[in-house]
C-alpha positions, 0 to 999 in steps of 0.5 A, spaced: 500 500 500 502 506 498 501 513 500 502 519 499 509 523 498 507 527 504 505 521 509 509 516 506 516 521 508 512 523 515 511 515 516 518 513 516 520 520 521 516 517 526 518 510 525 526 512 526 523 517 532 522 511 535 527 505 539 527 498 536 523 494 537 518 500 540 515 501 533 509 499 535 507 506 538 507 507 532 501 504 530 495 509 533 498 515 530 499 512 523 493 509 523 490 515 524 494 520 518 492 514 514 485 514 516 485 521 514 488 521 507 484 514 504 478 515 508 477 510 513 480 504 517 481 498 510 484 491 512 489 492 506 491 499 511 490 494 517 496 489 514 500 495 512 500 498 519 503 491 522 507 491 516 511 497 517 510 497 525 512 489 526 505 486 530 501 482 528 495 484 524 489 481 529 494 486 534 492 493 529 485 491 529 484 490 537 487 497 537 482 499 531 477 496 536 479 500 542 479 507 539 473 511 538 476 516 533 479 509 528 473 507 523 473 502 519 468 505 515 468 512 510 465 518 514 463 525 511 467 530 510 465 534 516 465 528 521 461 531 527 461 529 534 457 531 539 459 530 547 454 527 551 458 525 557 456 528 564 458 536 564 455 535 556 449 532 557 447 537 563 447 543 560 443 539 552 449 535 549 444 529 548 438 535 545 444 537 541 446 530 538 438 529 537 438 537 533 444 535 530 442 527 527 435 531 525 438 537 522 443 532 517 437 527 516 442 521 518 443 517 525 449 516 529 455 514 525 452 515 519 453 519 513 449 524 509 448 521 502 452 527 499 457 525 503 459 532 506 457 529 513 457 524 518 455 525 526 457 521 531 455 520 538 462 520 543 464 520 551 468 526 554 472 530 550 475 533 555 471 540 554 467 539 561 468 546 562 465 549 556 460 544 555 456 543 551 462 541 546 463 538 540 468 537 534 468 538 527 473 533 525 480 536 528 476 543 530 472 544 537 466 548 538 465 550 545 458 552 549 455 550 543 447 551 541 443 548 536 442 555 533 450 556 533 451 548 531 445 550 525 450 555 522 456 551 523 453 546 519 450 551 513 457 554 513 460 547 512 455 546 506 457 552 503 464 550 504 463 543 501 460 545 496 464 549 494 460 555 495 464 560 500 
């Protein structure tokens, strides 16, 4: 499996970063540089993550496993995530999750059928002070409302669209 120049450079920078025999520290953060270029989480990934990381594929998949942010599954191009944890879920994270899944048309961990986005439910993003917290991708949205997250989403639209 290949990857781009960029990634393929970045990925041999961290392999040598690490001792021998430590390389499969690598295989979280590899996997999520690929997860983002090619889209999701694929067995041939899995197979060349425990090529490059000397483990054993079944070793990949129990991280995959373990690891809420690796899918094994394409997401939207803006992945929504909606903390609904305690701190969240007090002050309308969980309303905000069901404004979110209705605004898109599509139920957790499914994607709209334009593939801008996809919408998750998660466990604490460590926002406890700003709730109700949410990520759009890599970018958190703190105190968020349904009326700031309606906007969010039709700004991303236009963006997705090519229309900003």
């Amino acid at each position: 499996m290949t990857f781009s120049p960029e990634l393929e450079q970045k990925f041999a920078k961290m392999l040598e970063s690490y001792p021998p025999g430590r390389t499969r520290s690598a295989v979280v953060p590899m996997l999520m540089f690929a997860q983002d270029e090619i889209g999701a989480v694929t067995r041939e990934l899995v197979e060349e993550v425990a090529r490059r990381c000397k483990v054993t594929p079944l070793q990949v998949d129990e991280v995959v496993g373990y690891y809420s942010m690796l899918h094994r599954k394409p997401l939207g191009k803006y992945h929504v995530q909606v903390c609904t944890n305690i701190s969240c879920l007090i002050v309308g994270g969980q309303e905000l999750f069901e404004h979110a899944c209705h605004k898109l048309g599509i139920k957790n961990k499914e994607v709209t059928p334009d593939g801008l986005f996809s919408v998750e439910e998660v466990e604490c993003m460590g926002a406890c002070s700003w709730a109700p917290a949410i990520e759009v991708n890599y970018d958190f949205h703190h105190f968020v409302t349904p009326e700031k997250l309606d906007k969010l989403i039709e700004d991303l639209r236009k963006a997705g669209n090519g229309n900003a």
